[in-house]
C-alpha positions in Angstrom: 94.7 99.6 81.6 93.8 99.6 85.1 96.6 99.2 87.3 96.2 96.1 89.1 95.4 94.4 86.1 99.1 96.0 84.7 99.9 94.4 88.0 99.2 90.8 87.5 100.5 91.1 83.6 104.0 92.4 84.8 103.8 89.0 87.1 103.3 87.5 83.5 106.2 88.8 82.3 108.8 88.0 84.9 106.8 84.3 85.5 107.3 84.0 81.4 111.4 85.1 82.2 111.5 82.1 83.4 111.0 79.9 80.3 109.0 77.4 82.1 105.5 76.4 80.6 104.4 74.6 84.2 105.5 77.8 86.3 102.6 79.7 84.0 99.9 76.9 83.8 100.3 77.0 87.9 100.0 81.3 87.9 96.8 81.0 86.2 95.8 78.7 89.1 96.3 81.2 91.9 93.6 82.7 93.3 94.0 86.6 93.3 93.2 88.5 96.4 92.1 92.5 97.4 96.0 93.5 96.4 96.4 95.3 99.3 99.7 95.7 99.2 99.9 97.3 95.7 97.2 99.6 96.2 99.1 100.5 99.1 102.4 100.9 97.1 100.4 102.6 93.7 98.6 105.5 96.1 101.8 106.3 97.6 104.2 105.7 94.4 101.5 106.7 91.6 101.2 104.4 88.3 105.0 104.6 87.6 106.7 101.3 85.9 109.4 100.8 88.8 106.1 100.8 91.2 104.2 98.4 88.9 107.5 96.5 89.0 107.8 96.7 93.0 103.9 95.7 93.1 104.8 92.5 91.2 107.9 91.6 93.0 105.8 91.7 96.5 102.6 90.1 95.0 104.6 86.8 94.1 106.7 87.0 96.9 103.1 87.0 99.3 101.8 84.5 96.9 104.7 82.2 97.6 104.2 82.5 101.2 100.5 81.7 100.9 101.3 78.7 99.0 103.9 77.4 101.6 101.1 78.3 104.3 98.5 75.8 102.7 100.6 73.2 103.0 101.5 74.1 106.6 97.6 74.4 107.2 96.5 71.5 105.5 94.0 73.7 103.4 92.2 73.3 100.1 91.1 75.9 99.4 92.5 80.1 99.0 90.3 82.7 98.0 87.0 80.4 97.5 89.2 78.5 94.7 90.8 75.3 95.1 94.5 75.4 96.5 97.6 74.3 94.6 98.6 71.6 97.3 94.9 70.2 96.7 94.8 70.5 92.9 98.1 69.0 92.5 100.1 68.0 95.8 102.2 69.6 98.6 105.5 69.2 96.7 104.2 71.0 93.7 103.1 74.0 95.9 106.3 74.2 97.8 108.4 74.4 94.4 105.8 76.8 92.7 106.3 79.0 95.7 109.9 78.3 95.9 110.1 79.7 92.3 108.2 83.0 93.0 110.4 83.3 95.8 113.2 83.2 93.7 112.3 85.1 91.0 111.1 87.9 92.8 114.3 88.2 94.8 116.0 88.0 91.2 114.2 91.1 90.5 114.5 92.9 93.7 118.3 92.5 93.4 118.2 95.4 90.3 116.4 97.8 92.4 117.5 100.7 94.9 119.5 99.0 97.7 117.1 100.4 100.3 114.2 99.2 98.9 115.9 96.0 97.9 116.8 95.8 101.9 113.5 96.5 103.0 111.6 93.9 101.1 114.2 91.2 101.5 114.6 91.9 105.0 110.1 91.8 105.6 110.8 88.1 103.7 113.4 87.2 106.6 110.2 88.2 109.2 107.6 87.0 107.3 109.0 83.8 107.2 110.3 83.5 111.2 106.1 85.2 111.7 104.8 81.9 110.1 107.3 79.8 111.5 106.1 81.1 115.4 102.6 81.2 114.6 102.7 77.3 114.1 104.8 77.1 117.2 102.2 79.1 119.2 99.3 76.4 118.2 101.1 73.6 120.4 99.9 75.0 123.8 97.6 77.6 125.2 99.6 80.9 124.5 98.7 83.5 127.4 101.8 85.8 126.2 100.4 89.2 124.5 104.1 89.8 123.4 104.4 86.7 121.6 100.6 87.0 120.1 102.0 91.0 119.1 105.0 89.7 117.8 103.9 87.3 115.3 101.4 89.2 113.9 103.7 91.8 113.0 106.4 89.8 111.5 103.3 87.3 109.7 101.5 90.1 108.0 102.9 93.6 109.0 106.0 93.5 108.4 105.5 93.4 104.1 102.9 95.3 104.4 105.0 98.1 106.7 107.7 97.5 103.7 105.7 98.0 100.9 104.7 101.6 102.2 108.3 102.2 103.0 109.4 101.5 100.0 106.9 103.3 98.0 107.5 106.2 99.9 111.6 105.7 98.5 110.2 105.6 95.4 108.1 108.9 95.5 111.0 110.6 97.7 108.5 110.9 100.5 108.7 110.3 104.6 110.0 106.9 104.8 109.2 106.7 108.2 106.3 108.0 108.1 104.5 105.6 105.7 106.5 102.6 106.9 104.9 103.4 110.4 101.3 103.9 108.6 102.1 100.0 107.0 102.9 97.9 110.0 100.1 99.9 111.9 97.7 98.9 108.9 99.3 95.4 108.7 98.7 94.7 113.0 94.8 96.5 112.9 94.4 94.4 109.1 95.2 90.9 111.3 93.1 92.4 115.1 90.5 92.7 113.0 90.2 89.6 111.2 91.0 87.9 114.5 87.9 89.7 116.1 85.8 89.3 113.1 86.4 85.4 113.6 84.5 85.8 117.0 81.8 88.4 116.1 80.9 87.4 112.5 78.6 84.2 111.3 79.7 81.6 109.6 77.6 82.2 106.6 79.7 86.0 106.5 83.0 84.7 106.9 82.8 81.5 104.4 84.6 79.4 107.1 83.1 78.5 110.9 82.9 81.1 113.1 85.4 80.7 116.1 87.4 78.4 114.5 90.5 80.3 115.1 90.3 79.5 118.6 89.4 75.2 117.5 92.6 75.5 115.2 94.9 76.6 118.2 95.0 80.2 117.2 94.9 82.4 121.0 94.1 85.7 119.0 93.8 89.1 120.7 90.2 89.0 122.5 90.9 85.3 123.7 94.4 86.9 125.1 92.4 89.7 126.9 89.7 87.2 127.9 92.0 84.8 129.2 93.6 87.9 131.7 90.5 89.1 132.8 89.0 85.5 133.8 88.7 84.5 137.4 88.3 80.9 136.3 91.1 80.8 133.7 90.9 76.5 133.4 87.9 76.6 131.9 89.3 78.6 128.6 92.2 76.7 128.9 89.9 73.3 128.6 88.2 74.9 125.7 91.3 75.4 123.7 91.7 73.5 120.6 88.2 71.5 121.0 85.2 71.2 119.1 82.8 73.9 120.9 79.4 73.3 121.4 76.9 76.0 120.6 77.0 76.5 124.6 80.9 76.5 124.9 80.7 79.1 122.1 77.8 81.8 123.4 79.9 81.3 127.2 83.1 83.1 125.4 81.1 85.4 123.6 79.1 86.2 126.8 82.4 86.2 128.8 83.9 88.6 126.3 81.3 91.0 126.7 81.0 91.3 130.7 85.0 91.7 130.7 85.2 94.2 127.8 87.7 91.9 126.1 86.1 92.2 122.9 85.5 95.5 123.1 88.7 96.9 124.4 90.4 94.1 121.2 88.5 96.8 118.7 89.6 99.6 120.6 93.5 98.7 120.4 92.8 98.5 116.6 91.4 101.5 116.4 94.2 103.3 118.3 96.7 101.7 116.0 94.4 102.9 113.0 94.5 106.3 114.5 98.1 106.6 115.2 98.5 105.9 111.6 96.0 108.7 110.5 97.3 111.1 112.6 101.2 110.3 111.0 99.6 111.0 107.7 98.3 114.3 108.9 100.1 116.8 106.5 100.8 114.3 103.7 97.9 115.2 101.9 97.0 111.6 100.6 93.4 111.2 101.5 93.0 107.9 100.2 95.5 106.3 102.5 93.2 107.9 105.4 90.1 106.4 103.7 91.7 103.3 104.2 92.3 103.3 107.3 88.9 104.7 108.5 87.2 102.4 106.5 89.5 99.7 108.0 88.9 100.5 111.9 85.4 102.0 111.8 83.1 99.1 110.3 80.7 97.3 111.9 82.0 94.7 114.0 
């Protein structure tokens, strides 16, 4: 059996542990994702049962936090499927996420302490990550520390603890590969923030530049927003319906100051940090990753 797919049936299992027929009706609701973070954990761990069991336990526990997020966001839809909150109702989604919270700590409570530490401790930033990012939608953020800092406790910060943990597991470099995660999980979340800007709508399934509508000041607005003489007129952007002028004036602006450009580059540097820490572990793959990550087309 592949392993991702012994992935999602050890999610079964503990979801079945929990003798609740609603709890499974609502897991085969779920939309699945890439399951980047147990590829992650399964090239540095291998196909062992305690890594399929620490794959599972951060699956639900990134599930539950993507089911609390659609209610923060309003949305209805995850993953091109309908979302929980819209099938049902926000309630419903909370608890549902509530109990893979719960039952994932449940099982992370029998495993090593460190790795127990780690993971609970990424919950703790994961969940202060999503609690700034909404806080940073109410005004025009110009703060690159604040922008930096949420991203890495949002998404980084399971994804740097999955790698460490893995690495536990395997008795390899902790460090190492917990430094390769949270450099994976901040160039993962640049990207996607630049790919907003330089991608059409009909490629990212969503409108293009809507990050920007929704209140989201990612990287190449940050770096735009320094490098503008006339910084009001950004500012008065912010948050607003753009016109298909409004919209090729950032792009253009983004090209003439390089913020765009230099946004890919401090990806790419995080990317190759990350390569470079790898160096002598001889795990191709992970390098792969990463490569295949930070050197697409944008």
């Amino acid at each position: 059996m592949e392993a991702l797919v012994q992935v999602k049936e050890q999610i079964k299992i503990f979801v079945q542990e929990c003798n609740d027929e609603r709890s499974l009706e609502l897991l085969d609701l779920l939309a699945t994702g890439k399951m980047l973070r147990s590829k992650l954990i399964l090239k540095i761990a291998g196909e062992t049962p305690e890594a399929l069991r620490l794959c599972a336990v951060v699956e639900m526990i990134h599930a539950a936090s993507l089911l609390h997020d659609d209610v923060i966001d309003e949305a209805d839809t995850r993953r091109g499927k309908p979302s929980i909150n819209a099938l049902f109702d926000n309630k419903t989604a909370i608890m549902f996420g509530d109990i893979l919270y719960s039952k994932a700590f449940t099982e992370l409570s029998q495993m090593d302490r460190k790795i127990a530490y780690n993971v609970a401790n990424a919950v703790t930033l994961l969940s202060i990550g999503e609690m700034h990012d909404v806080a940073l939608t109410d005004t025009f953020n110009s703060d690159y520390k604040k922008y930096l800092d949420m991203i890495y406790k949002k998404t980084a910060s399971l994804i740097e603890a999955s790698a460490a943990s893995a690495a536990i597991l395997a008795g390899r470099d902790e460090e190492k590969y917990a430094l390769y995660g949270k450099n994976l999980g901040l160039a993962f979340q640049m990207i996607d923030d630049i790919l907003d800007i330089t991608q059409d709508s009909a490629t990212l399934g969503k409108p293009a530049m809507l990050d920007f509508v929704e209140g989201k000041v990612t990287i190449p607005y940050l770096l735009l927003h320094q490098r503008l003489g006339d910084k009001q007129k950004l500012e008065n952007l912010y948050k607003k319906e753009l016109t298909q002028e409004e919209s090729d004036w950032i792009k253009h602006q983004m090209e003439v100051t390089d913020a765009l450009a230099d946004s890919i580059s401090q990806a790419q540097a995080l990317g190759n940090e990350a390569i470079n820490v790898l160096h002598d572990e001889n795990n191709p793959e992970l390098i792969m990753i990463m490569k295949a990550m930070i050197e697409r087309e944008f």
